[in-house]
TIMI-2910 file (N, C-alpha, C, CB; in pm, 1 decimal, decimal comma, always signed):
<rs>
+----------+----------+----------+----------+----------+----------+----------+----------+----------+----------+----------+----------+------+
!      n_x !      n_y !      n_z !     ca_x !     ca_y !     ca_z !      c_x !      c_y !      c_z !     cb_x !     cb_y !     cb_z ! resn !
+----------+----------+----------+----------+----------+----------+----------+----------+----------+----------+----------+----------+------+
!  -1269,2 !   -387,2 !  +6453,8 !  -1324,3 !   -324,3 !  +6335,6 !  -1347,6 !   -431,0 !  +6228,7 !  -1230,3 !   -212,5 !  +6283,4 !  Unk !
!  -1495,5 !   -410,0 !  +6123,3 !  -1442,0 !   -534,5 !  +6011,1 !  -1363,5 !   -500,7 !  +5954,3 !  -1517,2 !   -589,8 !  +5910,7 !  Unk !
!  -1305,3 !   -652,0 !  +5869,9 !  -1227,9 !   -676,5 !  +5792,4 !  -1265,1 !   -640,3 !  +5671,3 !  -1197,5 !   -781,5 !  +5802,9 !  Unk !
!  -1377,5 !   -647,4 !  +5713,6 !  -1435,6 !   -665,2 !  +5502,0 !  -1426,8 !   -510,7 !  +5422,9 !  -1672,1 !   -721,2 !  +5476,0 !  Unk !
!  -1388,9 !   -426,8 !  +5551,8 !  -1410,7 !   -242,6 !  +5518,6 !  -1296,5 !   -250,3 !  +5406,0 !  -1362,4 !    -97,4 !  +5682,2 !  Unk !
!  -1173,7 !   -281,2 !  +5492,8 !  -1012,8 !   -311,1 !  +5443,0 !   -998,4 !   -357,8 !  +5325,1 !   -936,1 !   -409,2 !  +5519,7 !  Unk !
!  -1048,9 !   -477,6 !  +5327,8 !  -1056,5 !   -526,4 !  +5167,8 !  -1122,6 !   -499,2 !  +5060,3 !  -1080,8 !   -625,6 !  +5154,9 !  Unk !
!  -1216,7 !   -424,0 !  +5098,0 !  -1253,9 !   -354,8 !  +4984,0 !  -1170,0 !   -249,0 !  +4939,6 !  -1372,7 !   -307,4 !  +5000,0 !  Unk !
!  -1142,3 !   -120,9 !  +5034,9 !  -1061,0 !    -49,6 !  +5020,0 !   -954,6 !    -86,2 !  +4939,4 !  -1035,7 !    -18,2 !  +5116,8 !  Unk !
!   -885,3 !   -193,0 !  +4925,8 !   -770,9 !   -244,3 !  +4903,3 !   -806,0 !   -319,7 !  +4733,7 !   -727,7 !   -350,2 !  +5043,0 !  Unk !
!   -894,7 !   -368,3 !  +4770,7 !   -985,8 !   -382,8 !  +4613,8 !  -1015,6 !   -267,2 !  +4512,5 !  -1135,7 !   -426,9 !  +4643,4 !  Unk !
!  -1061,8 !   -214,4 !  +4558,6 !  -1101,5 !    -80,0 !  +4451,5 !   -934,3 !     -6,5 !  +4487,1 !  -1288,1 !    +52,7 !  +4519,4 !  Unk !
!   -872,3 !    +30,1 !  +4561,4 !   -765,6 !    +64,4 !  +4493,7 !   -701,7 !    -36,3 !  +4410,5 !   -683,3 !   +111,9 !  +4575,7 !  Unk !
!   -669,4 !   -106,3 !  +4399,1 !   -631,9 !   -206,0 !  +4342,6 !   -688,7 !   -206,1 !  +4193,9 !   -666,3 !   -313,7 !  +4424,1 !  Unk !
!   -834,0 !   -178,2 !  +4145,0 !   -853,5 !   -158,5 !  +4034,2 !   -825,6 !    -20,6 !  +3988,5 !   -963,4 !   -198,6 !  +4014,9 !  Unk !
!   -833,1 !    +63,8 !  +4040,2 !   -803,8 !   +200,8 !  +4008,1 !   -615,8 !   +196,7 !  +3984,7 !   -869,4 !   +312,0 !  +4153,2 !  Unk !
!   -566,0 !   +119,1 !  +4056,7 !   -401,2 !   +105,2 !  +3982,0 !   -358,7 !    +38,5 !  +3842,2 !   -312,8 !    +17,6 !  +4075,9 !  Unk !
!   -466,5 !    -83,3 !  +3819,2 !   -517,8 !   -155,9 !  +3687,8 !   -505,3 !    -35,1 !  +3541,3 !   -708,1 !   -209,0 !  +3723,3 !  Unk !
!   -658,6 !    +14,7 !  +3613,4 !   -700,2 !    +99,6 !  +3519,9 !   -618,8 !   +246,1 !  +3478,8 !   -827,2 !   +123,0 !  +3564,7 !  Unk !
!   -513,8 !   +270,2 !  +3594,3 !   -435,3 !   +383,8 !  +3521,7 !   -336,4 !   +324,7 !  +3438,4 !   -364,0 !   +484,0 !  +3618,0 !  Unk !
!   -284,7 !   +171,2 !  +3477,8 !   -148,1 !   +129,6 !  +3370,6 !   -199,0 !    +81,8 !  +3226,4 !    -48,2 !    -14,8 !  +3437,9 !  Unk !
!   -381,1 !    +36,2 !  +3232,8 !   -443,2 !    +47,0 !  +3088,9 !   -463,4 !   +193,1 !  +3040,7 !   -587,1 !    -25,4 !  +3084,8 !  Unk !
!   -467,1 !   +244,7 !  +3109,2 !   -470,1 !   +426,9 !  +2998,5 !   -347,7 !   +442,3 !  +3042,2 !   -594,5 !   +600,3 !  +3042,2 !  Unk !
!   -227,1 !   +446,6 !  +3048,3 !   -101,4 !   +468,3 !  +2995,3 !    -57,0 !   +374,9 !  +2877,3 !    -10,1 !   +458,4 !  +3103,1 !  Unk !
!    -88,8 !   +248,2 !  +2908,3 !    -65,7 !   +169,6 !  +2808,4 !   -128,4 !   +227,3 !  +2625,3 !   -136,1 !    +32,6 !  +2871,5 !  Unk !
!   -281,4 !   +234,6 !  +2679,8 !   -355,0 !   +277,9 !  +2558,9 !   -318,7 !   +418,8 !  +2521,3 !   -506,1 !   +267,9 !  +2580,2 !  Unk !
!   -232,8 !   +549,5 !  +2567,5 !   -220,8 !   +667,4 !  +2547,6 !   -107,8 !   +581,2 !  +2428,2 !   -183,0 !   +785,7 !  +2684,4 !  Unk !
!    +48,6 !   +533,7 !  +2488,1 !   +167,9 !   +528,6 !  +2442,5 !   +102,2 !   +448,6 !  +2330,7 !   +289,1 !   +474,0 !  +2534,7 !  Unk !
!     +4,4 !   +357,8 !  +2313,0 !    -36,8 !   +289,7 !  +2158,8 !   -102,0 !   +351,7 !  +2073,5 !   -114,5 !   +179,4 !  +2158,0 !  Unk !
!   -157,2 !   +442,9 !  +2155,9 !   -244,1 !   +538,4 !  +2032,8 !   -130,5 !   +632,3 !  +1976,4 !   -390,7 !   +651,9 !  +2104,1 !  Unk !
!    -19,8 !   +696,3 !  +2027,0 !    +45,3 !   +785,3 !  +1953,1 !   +164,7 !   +678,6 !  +1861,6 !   +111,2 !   +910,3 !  +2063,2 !  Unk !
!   +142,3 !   +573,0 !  +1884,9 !   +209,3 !   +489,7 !  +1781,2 !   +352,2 !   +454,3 !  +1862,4 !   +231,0 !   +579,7 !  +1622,9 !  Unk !
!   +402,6 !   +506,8 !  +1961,6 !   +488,4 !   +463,4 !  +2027,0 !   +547,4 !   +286,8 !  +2110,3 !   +459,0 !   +553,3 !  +2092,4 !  Unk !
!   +612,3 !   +283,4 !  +2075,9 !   +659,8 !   +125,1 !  +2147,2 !   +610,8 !   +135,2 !  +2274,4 !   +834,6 !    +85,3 !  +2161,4 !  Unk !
!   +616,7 !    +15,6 !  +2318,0 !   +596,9 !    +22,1 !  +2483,8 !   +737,8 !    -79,7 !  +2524,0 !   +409,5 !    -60,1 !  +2549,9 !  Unk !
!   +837,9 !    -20,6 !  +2593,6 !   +886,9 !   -115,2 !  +2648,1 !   +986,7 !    -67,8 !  +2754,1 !   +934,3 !   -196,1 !  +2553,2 !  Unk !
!  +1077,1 !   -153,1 !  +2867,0 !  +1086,8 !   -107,9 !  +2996,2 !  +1196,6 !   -139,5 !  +3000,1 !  +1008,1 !   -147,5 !  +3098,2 !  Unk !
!  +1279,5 !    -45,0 !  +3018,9 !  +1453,8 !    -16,7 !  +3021,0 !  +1501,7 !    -64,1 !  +3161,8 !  +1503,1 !   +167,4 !  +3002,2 !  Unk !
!  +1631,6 !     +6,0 !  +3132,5 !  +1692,1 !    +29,3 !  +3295,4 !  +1613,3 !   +164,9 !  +3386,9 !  +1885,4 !    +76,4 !  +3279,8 !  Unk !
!  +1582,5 !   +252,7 !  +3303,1 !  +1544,7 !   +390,5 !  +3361,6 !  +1372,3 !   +370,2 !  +3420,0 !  +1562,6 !   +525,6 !  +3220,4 !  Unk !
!  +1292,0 !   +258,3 !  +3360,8 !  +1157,7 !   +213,2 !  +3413,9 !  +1192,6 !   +137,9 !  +3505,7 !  +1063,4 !   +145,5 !  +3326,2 !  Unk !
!  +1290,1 !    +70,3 !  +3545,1 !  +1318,2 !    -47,0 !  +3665,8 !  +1375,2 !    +47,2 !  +3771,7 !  +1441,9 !   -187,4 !  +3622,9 !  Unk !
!  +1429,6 !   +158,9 !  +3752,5 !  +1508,9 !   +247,6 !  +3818,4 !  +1379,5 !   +364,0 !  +3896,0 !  +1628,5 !   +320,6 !  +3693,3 !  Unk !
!  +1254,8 !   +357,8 !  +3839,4 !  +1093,5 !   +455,5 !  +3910,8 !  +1055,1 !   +341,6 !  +3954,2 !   +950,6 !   +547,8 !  +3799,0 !  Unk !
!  +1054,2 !   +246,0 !  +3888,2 !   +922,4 !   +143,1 !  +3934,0 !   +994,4 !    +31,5 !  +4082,7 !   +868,0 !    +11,7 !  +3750,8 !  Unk !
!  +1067,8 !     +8,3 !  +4072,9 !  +1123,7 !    -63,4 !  +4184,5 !  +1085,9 !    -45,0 !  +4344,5 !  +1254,6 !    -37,3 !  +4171,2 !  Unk !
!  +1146,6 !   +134,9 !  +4346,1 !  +1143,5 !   +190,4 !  +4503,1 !   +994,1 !   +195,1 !  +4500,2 !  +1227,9 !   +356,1 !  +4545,8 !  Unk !
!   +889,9 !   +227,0 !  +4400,4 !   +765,4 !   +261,4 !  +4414,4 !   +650,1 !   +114,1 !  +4451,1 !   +737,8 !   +343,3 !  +4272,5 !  Unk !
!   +702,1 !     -2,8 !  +4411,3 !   +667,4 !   -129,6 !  +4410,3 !   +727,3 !   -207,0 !  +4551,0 !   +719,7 !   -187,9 !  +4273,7 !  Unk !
!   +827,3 !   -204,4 !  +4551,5 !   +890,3 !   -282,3 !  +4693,3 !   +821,1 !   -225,3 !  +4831,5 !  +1073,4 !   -249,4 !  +4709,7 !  Unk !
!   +797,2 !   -137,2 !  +4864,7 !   +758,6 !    -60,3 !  +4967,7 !   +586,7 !   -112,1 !  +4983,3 !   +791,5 !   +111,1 !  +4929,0 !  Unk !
!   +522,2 !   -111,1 !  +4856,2 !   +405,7 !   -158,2 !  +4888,2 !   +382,4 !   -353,8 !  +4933,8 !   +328,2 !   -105,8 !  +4755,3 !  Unk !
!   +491,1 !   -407,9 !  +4868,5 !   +493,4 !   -555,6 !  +4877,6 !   +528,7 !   -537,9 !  +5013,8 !   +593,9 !   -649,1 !  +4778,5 !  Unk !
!   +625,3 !   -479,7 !  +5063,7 !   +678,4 !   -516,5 !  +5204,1 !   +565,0 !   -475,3 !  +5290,7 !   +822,2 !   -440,2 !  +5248,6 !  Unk !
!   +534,9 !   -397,1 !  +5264,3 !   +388,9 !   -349,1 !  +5420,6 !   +283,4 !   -455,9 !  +5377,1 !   +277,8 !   -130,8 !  +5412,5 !  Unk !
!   +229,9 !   -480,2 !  +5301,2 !   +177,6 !   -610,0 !  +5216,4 !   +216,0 !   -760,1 !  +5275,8 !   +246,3 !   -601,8 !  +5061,4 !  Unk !
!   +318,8 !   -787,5 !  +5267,3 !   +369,7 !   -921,3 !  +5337,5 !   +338,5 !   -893,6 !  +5496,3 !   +550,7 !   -952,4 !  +5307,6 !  Unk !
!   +411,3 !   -743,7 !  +5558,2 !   +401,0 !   -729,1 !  +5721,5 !   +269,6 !   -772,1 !  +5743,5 !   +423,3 !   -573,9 !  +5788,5 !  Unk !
!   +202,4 !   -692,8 !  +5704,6 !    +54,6 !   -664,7 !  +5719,7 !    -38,6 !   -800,3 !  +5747,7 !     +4,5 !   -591,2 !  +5581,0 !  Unk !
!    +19,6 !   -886,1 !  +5599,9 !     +0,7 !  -1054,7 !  +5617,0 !    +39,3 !  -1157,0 !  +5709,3 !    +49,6 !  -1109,2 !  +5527,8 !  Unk !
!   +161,2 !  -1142,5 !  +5725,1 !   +218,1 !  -1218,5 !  +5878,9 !   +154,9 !  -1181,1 !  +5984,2 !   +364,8 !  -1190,2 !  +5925,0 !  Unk !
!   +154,3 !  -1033,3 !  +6009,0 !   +112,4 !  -1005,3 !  +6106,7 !    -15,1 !  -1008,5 !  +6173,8 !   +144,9 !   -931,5 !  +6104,5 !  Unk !
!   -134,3 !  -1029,4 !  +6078,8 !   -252,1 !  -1066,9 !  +6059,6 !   -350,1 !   -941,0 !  +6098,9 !   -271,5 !  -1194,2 !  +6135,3 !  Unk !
!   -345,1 !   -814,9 !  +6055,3 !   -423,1 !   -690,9 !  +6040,7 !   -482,5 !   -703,9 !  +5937,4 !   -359,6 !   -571,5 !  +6039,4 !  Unk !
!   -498,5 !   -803,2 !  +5843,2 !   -584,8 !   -796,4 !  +5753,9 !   -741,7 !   -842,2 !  +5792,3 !   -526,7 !   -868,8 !  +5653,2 !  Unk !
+----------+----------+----------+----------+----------+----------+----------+----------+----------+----------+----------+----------+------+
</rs>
């Protein structure tokens, strides 16, 4: 199959993940709120982040890209 299908796929998601943490960012600045990242943001964002790096690295070693 090409490759090039994949990487795009992986591209445009990739901007579409961009563009939702700039409109969260820009929501929490427009209501005048701080932005900043506790224990309780490291505590969602971790399990949700590691899982994609690791199939990410497999994926790379393994050469399915």
């Amino acid at each position: 199959m090409n490759d090039s299908v994949f990487v795009i796929f992986i591209v445009f998601g990739v901007i579409w993940i961009l563009m939702g943490i700039a409109g969260v960012i820009a929501l929490l600045k427009m209501e005048g709120q701080e932005i900043r990242f506790g224990k309780i943001g490291l505590i969602v964002a971790i399990p949700i982040i590691i899982p994609f790096i690791i199939t990410l690295a497999y994926a790379a070693i393994k050469g399915t890209f």
